[in-house]
C-alpha positions in Angstrom: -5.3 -6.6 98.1 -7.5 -3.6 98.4 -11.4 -4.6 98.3 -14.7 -2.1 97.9 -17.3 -4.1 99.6 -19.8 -1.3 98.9 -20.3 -0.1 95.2 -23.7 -0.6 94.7 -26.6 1.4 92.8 -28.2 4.1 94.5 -30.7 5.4 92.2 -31.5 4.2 88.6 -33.6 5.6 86.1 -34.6 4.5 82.7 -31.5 5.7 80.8 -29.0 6.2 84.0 -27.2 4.6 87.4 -26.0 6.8 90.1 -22.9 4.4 91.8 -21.7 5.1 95.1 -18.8 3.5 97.0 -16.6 3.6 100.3 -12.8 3.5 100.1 -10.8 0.3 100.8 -9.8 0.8 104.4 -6.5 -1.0 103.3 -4.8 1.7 100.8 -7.0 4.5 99.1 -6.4 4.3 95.3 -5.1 7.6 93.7 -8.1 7.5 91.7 -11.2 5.7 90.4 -12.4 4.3 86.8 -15.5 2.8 85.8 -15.4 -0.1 83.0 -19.8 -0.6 82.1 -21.0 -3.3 79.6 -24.4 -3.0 78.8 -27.0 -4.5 76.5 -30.4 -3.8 76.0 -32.0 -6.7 77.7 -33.9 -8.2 74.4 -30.5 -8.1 72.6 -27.2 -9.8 72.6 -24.8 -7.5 71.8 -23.1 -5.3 74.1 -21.7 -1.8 74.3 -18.9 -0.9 76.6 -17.6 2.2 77.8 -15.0 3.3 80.5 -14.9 6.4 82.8 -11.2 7.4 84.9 -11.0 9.6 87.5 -14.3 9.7 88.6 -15.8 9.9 92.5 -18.6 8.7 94.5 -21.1 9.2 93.4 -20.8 9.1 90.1 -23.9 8.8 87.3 -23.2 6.7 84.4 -25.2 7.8 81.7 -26.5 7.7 78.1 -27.7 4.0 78.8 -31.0 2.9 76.8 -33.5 1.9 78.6 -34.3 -1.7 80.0 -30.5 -2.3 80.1 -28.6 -4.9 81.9 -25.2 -3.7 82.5 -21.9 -4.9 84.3 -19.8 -2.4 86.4 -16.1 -3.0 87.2 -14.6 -0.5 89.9 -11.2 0.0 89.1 -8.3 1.2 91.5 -5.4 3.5 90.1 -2.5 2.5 91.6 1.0 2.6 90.7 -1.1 -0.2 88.5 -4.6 -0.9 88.5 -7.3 -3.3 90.6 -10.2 -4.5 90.8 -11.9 -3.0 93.3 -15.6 -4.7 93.0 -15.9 -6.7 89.8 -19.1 -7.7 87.4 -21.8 -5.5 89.8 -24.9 -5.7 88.0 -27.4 -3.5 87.5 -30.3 -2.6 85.2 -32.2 0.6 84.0 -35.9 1.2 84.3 -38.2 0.8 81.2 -40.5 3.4 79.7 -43.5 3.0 77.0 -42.5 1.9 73.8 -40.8 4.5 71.1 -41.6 2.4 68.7 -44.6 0.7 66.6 -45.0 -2.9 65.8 -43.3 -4.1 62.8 -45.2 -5.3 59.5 -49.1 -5.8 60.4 -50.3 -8.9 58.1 -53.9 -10.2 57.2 -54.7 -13.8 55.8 -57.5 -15.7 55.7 -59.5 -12.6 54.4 -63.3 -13.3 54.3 -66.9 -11.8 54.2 -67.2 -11.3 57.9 -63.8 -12.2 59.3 -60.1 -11.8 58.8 -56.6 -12.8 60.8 -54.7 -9.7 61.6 -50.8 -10.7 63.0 -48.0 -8.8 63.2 -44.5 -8.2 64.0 -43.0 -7.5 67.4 -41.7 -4.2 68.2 -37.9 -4.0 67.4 -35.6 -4.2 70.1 -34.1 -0.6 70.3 -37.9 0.5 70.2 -39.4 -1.3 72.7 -37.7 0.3 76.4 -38.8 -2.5 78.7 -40.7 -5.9 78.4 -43.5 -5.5 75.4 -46.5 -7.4 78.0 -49.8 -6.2 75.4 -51.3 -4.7 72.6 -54.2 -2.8 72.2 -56.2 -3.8 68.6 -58.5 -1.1 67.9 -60.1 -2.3 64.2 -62.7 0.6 62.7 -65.1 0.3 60.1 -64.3 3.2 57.9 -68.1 3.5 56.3 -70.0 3.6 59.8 -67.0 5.1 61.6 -67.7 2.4 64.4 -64.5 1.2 66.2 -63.8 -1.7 68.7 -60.4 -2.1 70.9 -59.7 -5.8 72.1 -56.7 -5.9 74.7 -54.6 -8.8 74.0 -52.0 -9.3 77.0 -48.8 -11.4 76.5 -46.1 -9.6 74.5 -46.1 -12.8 72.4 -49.5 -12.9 71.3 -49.3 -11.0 68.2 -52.2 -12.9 66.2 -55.9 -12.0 66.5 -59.3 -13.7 64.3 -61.8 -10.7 64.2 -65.1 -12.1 63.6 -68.7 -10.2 62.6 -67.3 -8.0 60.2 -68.9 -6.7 56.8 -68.2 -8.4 53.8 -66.5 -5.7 51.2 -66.2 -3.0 54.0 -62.8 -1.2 54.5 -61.3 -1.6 58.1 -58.6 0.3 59.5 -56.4 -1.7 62.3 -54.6 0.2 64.5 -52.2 -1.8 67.0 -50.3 0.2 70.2 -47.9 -2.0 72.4 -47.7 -1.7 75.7 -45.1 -1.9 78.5 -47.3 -2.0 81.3 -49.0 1.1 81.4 -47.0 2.9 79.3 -48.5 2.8 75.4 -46.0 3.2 72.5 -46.7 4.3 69.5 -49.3 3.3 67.0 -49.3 1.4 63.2 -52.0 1.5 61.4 -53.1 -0.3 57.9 -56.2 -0.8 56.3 -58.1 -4.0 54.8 -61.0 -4.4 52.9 -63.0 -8.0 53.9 -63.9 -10.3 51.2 -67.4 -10.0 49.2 -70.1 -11.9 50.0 -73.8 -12.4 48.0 -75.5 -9.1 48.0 -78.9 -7.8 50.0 -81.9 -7.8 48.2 -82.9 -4.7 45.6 -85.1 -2.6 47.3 -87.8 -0.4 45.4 -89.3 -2.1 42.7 -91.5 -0.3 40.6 -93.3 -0.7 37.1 -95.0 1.1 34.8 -97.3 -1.6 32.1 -98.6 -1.7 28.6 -100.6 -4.2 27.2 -98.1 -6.8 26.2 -95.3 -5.3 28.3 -93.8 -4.3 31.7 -91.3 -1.7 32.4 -89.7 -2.5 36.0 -87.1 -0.1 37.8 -85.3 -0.8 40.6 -82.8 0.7 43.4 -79.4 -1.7 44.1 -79.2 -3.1 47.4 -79.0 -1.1 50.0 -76.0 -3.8 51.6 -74.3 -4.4 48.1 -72.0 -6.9 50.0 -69.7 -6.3 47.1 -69.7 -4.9 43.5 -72.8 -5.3 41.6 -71.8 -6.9 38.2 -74.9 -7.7 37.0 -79.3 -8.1 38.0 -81.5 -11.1 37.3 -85.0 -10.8 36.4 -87.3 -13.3 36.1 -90.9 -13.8 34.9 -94.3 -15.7 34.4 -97.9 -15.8 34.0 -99.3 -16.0 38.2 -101.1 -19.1 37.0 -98.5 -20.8 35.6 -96.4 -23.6 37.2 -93.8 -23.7 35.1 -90.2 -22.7 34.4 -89.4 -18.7 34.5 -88.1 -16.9 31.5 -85.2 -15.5 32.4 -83.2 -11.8 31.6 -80.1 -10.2 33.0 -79.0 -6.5 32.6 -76.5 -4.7 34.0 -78.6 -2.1 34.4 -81.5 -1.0 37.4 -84.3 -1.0 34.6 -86.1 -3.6 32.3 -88.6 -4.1 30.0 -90.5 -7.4 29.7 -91.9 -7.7 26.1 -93.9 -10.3 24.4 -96.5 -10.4 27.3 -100.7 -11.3 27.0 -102.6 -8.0 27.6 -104.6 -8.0 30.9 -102.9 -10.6 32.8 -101.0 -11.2 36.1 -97.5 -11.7 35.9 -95.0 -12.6 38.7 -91.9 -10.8 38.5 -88.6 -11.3 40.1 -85.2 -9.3 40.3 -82.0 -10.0 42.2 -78.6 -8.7 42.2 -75.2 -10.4 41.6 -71.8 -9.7 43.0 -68.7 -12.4 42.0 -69.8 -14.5 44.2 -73.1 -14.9 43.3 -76.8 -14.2 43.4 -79.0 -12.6 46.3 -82.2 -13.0 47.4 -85.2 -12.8 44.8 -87.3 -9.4 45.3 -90.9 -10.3 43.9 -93.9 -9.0 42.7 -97.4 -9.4 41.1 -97.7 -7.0 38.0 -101.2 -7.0 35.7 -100.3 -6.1 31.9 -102.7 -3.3 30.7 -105.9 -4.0 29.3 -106.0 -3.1 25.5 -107.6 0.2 25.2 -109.5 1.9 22.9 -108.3 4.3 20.4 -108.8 7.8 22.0 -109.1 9.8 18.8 -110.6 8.5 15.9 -112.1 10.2 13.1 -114.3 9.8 9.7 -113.6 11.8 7.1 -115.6 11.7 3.8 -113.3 12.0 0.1 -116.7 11.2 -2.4 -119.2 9.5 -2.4 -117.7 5.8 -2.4 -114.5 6.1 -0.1 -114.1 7.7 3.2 -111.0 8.1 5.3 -110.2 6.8 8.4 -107.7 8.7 11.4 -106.6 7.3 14.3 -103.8 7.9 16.9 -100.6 5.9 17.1 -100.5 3.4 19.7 -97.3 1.9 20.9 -96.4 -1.7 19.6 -100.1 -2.4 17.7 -99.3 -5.1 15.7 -102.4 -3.6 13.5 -105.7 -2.3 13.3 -109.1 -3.3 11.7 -111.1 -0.5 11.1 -115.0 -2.3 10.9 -118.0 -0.9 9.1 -121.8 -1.0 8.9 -125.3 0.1 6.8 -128.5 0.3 6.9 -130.6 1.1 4.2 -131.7 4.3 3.4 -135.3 3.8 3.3 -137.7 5.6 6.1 -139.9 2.8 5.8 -137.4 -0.2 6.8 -134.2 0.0 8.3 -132.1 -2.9 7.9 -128.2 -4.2 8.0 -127.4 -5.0 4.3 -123.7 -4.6 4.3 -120.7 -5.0 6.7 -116.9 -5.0 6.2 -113.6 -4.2 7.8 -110.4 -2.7 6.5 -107.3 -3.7 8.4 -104.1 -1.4 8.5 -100.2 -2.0 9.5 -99.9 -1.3 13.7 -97.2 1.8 11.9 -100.2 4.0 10.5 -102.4 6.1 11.6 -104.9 7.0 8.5 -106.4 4.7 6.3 -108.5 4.8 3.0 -111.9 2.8 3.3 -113.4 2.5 -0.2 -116.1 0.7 -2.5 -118.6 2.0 -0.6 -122.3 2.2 -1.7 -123.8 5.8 -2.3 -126.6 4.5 -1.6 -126.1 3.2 1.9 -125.6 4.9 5.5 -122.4 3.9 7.3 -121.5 3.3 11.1 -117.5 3.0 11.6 -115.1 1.7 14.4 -111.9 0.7 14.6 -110.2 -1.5 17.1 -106.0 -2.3 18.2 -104.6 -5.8 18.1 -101.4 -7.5 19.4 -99.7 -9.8 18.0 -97.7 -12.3 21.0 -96.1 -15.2 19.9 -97.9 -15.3 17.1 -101.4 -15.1 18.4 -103.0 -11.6 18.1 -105.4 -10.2 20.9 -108.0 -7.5 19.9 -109.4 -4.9 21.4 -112.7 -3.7 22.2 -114.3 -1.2 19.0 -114.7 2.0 19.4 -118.6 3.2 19.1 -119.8 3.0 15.4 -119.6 6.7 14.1 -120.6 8.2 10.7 -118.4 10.2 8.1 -117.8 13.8 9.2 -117.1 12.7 13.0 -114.7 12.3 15.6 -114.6 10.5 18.9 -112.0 11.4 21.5 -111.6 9.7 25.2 -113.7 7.3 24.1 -116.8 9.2 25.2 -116.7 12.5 23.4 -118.5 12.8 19.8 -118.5 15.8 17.7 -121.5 15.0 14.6 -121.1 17.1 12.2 -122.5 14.8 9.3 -124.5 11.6 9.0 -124.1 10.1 6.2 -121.7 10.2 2.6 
């Protein structure tokens, strides 16, 4: 029986096998055909095909890369034989053509996540799949990191240090060797977390108030559904009243005039409060009127101007005589006149002809109940006006 003791593979590439071969010395064939099986080596399945009348050498080609294939040489005789059954042979491999399959996260938290994925599908991969390159980017800071994970089959990583409620983009390339395939990418956003504190407190005060403003963390850590603020007298020991707004302003009402107040703010995200941002705010001191003014309407009843101030509760307008003997001056009569916090003129009447008359006029507050008064004004008579609390125009003495 005629036997090739020689066919053998002379030069392989990734996608073809050159065969060469000697005649039998017993009978030369009339010609030669080629039976090949081959499979991808990550697959079962094979694919044959059959070549007649071919020579050495002869190139089989169209084979996929990282193929195992079996070769049958084949005499034509008046019948046909075997020549060298079953040689085996196997193309080169080459970088990946495809990407990973489905990239997956779980356990999704502030600062860390699990990133797996897929493996590369067989017809994609071209040779033995022996790494991955993660490269995971923070999309807000652009800042990127590539781990290198060797072993085809480790195709789960735990990222750690991340930013809670921060987009990342994960980009994963396979790797035969040195040869990179393709790249998938997807993008995650971590979990959120408590937010960073508010930054930029500021307030503006009143007497029995304090209007605070405020920026949002600058490290939000998440969405910001909501700010605490809370509040109390500095001296005080005891439980905080406590506001929330959805808002970066505030305004604390109901407070005593000239006093020290600790004031706090904090953000909230879904899962909860930050750190408490706190100050030391004094309420205003209760002012004196800036413009008041004494008009006389006859000779029993003058009237009294002032400006508006914000949230008076009310204010007493006081009054004073003295005789109007050269001889002897003396107080003989005193009285006040108060008017709702709403006006800002006032009729002062059943006065004495008689009599000279000083005027002043102070604001109150009322907080809680109790009502803090201001300082008066400096007495003035009819026809005058004070203004800055230091400026008098006389322009009469007396009704």
């Amino acid at each position: 029986i005629p036997v090739v003791t020689d066919f053998m593979a002379t030069l392989i590439t990734s996608t073809s096998i050159t065969l060469t071969w000697s005649p039998p010395t017993a009978v030369v064939p009339i010609s030669y055909n080629i039976v090949r099986d081959c499979r991808r080596v990550c697959e079962s399945s094979k694919t044959g095909n059959s070549e007649t009348s071919v020579s050495s050498p002869q190139t089989s080609t169209g084979i996929p890369p990282y193929s195992q294939c079996a070769f049958d040489l084949i005499g034509v005789y008046d019948i046909t034989v075997d020549l060298t059954p079953n040689y085996s042979a196997k193309t080169l491999s080459t970088s990946p053509t495809a990407p990973v399959d489905d990239i997956v996260f779980t356990s999704v938290e502030p600062v860390s996540m699990t990133v797996s994925w897929d493996e590369v599908p067989c017809n994609g991969r071209n040779g033995p799949i022996t790494g991955y390159y993660l490269t995971y980017t923070n999309i807000t800071s652009n800042t990127s990191y590539t781990v290198n994970i060797t072993g085809g089959d480790n195709r789960m990583y735990n990222l750690t240090g991340l930013i809670p409620y921060t987009n990342y983009t994960m980009s994963i390339i396979p790797y035969n060797y040195n040869m990179n395939g393709p790249a998938r990418q997807e993008m995650q956003l971590t979990a959120e977390s408590i937010p960073g504190v508010i930054t930029d407190l500021r307030h503006g005060k009143l007497p029995t108030a304090i209007n605070i403003v405020w920026n949002p963390p600058t490290i939000p850590n998440g969405i910001i559904t909501a700010h605490e603020i809370r509040y109390r007298e500095s001296t005080s020991t005891g439980p905080y009243n406590i506001a929330n707004t959805t808002n970066t302003y505030y305004s604390i009402v109901g407070l005593i005039p000239n006093t020290s107040y600790t004031i706090g703010v904090r953000a909230y995200t879904s899962i909860g409060p930050g750190e408490w941002t706190d100050r030391e705010y004094n309420t205003a001191q209760i002012s004196l009127i800036e413009t008041f003014s004494i008009t006389k309407i006859n000779s029993t009843a003058v009237r009294a101007e002032w400006n508006l101030i914000r949230r008076a509760s009310h204010y007493t307008a006081y009054y004073e005589s003295t005789s109007s003997s050269s001889r002897k001056k003396r107080q003989v009569e005193t009285g006040m006149r108060v008017f709702p916090g709403d006006t800002t003129e006032g009729l002062i009447g059943g006065l004495d002809p008689n009599l000279n008359y000083l005027f002043s006029i102070s604001i109150s507050f009322n907080v809680n109940g109790i009502i803090y008064e201001g300082e008066r004004t400096q007495p003035i008579p009819p026809g005058n006006t004070i203004m800055s609390h230091s400026i008098y125009v006389y322009t009469n003495k007396c009704i």
